[in-house]
C-alpha positions as CSV (number, residue, x, y, z in Angstrom):
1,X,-5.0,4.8,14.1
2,X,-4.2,2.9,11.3
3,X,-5.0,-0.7,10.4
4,X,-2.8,-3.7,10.6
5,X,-1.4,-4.4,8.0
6,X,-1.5,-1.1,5.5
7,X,-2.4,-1.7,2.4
8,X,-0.5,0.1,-0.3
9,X,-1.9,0.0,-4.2
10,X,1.3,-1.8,-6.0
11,X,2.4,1.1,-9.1
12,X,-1.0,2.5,-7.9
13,X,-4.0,0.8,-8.3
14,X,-2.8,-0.9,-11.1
15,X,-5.0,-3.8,-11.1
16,X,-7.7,-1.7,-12.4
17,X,-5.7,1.6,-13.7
18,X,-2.7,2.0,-15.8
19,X,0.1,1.9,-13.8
20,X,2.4,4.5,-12.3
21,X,-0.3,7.1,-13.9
22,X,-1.4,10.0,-11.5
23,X,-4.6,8.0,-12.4
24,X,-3.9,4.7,-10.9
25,X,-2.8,7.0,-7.9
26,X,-6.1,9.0,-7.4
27,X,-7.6,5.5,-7.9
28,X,-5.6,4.4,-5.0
29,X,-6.7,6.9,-2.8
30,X,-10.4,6.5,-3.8
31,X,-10.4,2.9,-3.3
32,X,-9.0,3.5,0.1
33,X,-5.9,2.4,0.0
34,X,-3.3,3.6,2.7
35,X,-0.7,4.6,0.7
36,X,0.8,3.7,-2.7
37,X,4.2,2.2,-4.0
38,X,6.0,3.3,-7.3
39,X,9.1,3.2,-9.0
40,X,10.9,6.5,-10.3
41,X,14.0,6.5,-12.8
42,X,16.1,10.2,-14.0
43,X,15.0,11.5,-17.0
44,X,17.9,13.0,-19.3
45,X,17.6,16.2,-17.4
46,X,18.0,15.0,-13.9
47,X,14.2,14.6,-13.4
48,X,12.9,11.8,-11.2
49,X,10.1,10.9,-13.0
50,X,7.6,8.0,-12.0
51,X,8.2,5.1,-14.7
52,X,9.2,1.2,-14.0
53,X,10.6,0.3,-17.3
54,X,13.9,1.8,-18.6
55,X,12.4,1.5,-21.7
56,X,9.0,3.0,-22.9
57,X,7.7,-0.2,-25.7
58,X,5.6,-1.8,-22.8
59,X,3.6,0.7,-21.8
60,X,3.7,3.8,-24.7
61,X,4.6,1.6,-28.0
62,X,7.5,3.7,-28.1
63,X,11.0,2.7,-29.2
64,X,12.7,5.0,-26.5
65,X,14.9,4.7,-23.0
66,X,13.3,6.7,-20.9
67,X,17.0,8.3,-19.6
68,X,17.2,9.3,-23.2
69,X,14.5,12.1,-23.5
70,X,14.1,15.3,-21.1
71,X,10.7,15.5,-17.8
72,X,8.8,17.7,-20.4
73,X,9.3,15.1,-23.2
74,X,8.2,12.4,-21.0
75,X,5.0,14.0,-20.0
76,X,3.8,14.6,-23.4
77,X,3.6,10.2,-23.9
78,X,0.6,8.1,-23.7
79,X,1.4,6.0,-20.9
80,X,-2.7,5.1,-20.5
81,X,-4.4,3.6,-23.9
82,X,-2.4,0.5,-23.7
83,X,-4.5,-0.5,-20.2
84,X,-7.2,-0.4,-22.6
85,X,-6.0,-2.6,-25.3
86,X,-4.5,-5.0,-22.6
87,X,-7.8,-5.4,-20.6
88,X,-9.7,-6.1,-24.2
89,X,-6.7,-8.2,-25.0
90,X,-7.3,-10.4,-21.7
91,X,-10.8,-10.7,-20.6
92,X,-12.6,-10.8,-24.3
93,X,-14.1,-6.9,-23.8
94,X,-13.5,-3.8,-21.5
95,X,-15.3,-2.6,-18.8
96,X,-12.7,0.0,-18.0
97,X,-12.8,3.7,-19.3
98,X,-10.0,4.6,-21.9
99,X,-7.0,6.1,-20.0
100,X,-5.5,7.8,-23.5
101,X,-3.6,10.8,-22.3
102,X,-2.5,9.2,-19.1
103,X,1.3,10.2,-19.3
104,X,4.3,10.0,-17.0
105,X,4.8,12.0,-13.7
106,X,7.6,13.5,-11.9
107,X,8.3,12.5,-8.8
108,X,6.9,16.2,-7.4
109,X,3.5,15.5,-9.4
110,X,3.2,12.5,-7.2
111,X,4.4,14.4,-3.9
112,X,1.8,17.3,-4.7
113,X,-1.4,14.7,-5.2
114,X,-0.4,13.2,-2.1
115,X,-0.7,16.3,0.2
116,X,-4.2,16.7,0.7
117,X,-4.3,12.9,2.3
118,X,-2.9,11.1,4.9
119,X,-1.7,8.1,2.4
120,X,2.3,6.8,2.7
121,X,4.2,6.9,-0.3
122,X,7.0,4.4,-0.7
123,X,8.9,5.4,-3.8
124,X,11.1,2.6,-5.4
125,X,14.7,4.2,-7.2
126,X,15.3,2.1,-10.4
127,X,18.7,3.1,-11.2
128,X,20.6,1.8,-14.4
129,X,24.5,1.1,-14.0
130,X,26.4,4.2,-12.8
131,X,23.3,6.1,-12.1
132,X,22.6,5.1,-8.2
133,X,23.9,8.4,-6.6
134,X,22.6,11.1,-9.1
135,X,19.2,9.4,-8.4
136,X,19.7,9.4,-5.0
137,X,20.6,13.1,-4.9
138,X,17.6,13.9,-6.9
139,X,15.4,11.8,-4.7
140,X,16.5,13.4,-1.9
141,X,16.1,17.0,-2.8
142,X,12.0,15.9,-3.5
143,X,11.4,14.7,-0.6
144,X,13.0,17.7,1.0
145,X,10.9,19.8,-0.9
146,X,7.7,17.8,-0.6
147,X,5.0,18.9,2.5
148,X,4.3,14.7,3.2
149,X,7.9,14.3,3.5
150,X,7.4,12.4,6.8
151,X,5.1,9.8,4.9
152,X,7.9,8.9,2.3
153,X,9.8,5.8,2.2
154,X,12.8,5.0,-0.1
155,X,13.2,1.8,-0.9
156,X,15.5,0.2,-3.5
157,X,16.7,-3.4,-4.8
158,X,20.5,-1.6,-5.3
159,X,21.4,-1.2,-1.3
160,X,23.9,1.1,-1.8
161,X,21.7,3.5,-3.3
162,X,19.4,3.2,0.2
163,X,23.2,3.7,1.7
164,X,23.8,7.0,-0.2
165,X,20.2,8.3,1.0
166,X,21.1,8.1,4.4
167,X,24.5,9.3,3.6
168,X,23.1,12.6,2.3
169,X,19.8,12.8,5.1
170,X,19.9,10.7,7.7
171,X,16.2,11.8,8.3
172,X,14.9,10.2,5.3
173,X,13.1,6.6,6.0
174,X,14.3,3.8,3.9
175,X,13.3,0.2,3.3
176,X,15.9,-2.1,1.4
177,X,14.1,-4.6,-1.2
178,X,14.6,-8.3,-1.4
179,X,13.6,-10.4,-4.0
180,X,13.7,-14.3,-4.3
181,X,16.6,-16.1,-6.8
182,X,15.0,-17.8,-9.6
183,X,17.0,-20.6,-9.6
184,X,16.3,-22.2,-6.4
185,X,14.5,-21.8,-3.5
186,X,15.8,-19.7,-0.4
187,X,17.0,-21.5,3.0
188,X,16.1,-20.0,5.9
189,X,19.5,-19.4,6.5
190,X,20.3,-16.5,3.6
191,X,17.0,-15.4,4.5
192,X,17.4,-14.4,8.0
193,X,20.6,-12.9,6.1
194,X,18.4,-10.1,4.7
195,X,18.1,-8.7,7.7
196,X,21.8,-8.4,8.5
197,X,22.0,-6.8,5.3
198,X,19.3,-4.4,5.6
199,X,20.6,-3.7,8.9
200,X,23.8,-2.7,7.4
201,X,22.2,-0.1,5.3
202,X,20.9,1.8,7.8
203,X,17.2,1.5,6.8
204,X,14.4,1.4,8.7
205,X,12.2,-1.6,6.9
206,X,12.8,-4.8,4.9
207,X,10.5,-5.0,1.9
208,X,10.5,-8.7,0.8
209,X,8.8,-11.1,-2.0
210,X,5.5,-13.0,-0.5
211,X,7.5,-16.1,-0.8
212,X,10.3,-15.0,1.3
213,X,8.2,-13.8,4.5
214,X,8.0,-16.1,7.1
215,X,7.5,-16.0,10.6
216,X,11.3,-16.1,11.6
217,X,12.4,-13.3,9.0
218,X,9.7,-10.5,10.4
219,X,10.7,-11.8,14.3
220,X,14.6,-11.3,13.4
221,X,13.8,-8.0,11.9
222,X,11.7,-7.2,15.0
223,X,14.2,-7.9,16.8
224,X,16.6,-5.6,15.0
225,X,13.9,-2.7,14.8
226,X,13.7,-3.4,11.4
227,X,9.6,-3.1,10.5
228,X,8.3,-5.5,7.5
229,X,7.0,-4.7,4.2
230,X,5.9,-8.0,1.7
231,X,4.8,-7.1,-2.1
232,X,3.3,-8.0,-4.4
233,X,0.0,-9.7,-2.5
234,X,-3.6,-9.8,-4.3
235,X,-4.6,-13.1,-1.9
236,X,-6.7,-12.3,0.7
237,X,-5.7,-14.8,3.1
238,X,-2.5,-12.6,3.8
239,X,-4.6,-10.2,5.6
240,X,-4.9,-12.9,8.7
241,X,-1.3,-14.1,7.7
242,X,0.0,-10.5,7.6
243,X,-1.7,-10.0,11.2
244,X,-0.2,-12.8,12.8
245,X,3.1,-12.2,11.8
246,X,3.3,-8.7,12.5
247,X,3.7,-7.4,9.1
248,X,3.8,-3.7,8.5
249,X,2.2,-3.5,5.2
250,X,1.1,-5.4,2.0
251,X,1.5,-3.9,-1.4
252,X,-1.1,-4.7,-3.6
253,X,-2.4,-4.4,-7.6
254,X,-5.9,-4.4,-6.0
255,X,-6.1,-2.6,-2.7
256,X,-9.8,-2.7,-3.0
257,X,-10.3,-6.3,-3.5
258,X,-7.7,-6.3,-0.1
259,X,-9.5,-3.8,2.4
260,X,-12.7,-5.2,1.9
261,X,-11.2,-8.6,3.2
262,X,-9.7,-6.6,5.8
263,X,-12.5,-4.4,7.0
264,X,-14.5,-7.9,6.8
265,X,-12.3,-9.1,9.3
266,X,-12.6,-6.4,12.0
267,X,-15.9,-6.3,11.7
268,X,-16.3,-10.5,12.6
């Protein structure tokens, strides 16, 4: 049986790994981690294809939305070097290896690596305007076709698109995604609101901001059979915090750094 909480490498293992690379993936699963969260977006040609950024400057140099070019297209881009240049950029040298010819997945790529382990896979749709149910749809048919199907959750910050997955399967497991307003603080109130809302989606989990989890959120979500995901956590102290609220999982840029904490603590 698995520990409480799972820990899930954040875009991979992205803390030491390019992210959303089948690299920071494998990483993932090397490190340990229990499963591993990432974003997908439709290429031009319907693809879902494992990307955060609509746009490709950030991670490729490239001047280019990514809905603008086709899934073969995409997976001729360097997506890696830049880890490189960042890392140098930050800390004054590298110890990381070069990740040049890292380049962007489909959604199936991801699906296939994940077979031959037990790890979950909770895949975040990133849908521009107008493009929530075609992503959907496409989404769906993956995971219909994937073998680790029962290990997938779909997740999303647009709710109705986590409405139009259970509107096509039912079966699928969803989590709907809260983040925190930037221009003032939460109240308790519209936070226990989250859960009505997730509620009314139909999904399974609530996937919240560290800053919004507290112990009368997760109880209310308990209470609604709602289980509790909080991102994006690289503190160890959440492991005991996680624990004693009854959190689900923690998605992490360093699930190493995370379940050595963790496996520290079962084993005091």
């Amino acid at each position: 049986m698995s520990l409480i909480p799972l820990l899930l490498g954040h875009r991979g293992a992205s803390a030491v790994a390019p992210e959303n690379t089948l690299a920071a993936f494998s990483r993932a699963i090397l490190d340990g981690a229990d499963g591993i969260e990432f974003d997908v977006r439709l290429s031009r040609d319907g693809v879902p294809v494992v990307i955060h950024d609509a746009g490709l400057w950030r991670t490729a140099g490239i001047d280019a939305q990514v809905g603008d070019l086709t899934s073969k297209q995409l997976q001729t881009i360097d997506v890696g070097s830049w880890f490189k240049r960042a890392s140098t950029g930050n800390r004054g040298h590298s110890l990381e290896p070069s990740y040049a010819g890292e380049t962007i997945p489909t959604l199936a790529q991801v699906f296939e690596l994940f077979k031959s382990n037990n790890g979950y896979l909770y895949v975040e749709m990133k849908s521009d305007s107008g493009e929530g149910a075609d992503l959907a749809a496409a989404v769906v048919k993956s995971v219909r076709e994937a073998a680790n199907a029962t290990r997938v959750v779909v997740e999303s910050f647009d709710l109705t698109a986590i409405t139009e997955i259970k509107r096509i399967d039912s079966g699928i497991r969803t989590a709907a995604l809260f983040e925190p307003r930037l221009s003032r603080p939460i109240s308790t109130v519209r936070r226990l609101k989250m859960v009505d809302v997730a509620e009314n989606t139909g999904a399974e989990e609530i996937a919240i901001h560290y800053t919004l989890a507290c112990a009368s959120v997760v109880k209310k979500a308990q209470e609604r059979g709602l289980e509790t995901v909080v991102w994006t956590v690289d503190d160890p102290k959440w492991i005991n915090r996680a624990r004693g609220l009854g959190v689900k999982a923690l998605i992490s840029n360093d699930p190493a750094l995370m379940l050595r904490h963790r496996d520290a603590a079962k084993a005091s």
